[in-house]
C-alpha positions as CSV (number, residue, x, y, z in Angstrom):
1,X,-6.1,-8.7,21.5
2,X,-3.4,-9.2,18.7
3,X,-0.7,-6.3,18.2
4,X,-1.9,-4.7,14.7
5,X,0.0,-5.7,11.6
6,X,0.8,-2.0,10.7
7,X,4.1,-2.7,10.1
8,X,3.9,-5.3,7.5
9,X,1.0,-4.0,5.6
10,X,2.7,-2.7,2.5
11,X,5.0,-5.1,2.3
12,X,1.6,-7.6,2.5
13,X,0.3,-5.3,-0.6
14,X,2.9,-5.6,-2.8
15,X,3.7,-9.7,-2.1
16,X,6.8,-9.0,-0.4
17,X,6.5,-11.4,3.0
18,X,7.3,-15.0,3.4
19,X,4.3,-17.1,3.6
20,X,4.7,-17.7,7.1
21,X,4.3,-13.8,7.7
22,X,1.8,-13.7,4.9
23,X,-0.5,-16.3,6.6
24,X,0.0,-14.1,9.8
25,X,-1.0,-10.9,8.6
26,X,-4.5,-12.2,6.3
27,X,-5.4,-13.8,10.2
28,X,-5.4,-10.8,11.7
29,X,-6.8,-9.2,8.9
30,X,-9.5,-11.6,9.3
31,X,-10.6,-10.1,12.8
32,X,-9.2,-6.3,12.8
33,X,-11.5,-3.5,11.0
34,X,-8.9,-1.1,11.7
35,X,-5.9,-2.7,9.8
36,X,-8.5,-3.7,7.0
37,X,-9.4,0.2,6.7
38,X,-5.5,1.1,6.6
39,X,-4.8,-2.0,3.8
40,X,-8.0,-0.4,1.8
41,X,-6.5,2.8,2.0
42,X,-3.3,1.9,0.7
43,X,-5.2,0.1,-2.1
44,X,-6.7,3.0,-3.3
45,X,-4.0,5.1,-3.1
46,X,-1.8,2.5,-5.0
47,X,-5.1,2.3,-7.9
48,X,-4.8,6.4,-7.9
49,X,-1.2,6.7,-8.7
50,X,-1.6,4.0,-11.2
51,X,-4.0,6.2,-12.7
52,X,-1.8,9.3,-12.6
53,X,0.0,10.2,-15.7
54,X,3.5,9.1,-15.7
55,X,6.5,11.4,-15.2
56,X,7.7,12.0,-18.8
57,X,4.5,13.4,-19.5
58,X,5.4,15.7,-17.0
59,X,7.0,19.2,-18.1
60,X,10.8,18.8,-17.4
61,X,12.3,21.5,-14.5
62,X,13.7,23.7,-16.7
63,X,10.7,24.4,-18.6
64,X,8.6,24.1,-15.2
65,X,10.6,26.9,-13.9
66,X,10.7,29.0,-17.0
């Protein structure tokens, strides 16, 4: 069985590896559910904070706290 890609997973997400290590990873994704579930979850938590508002719609600190 091939060590899980854990490791490299969010660098895979955001297009970060070398195409050798790019080409590794979508192999194994290929053949492991479990590292598929874990790269799906990090895809829908990227799409939720993308959906989030952004932080100057935030209150700022002081006001938070007053």
């Amino acid at each position: 069985m091939n060590p899980h890609v854990s490791e490299l997973l969010a660098a895979y997400h955001d297009g970060e590896l070398t195409s050798s290590r790019q080409h590794q990873v979508e192999k194994h994704l290929a053949e492991c559910d479990e590292c598929q579930a874990e790269l799906e979850r990090m895809r829908n938590l990227s799409a939720l904070l993308h959906e989030t508002a952004s932080a100057d719609k935030f209150l700022p600190t002081e006001r938070f706290v007053a």
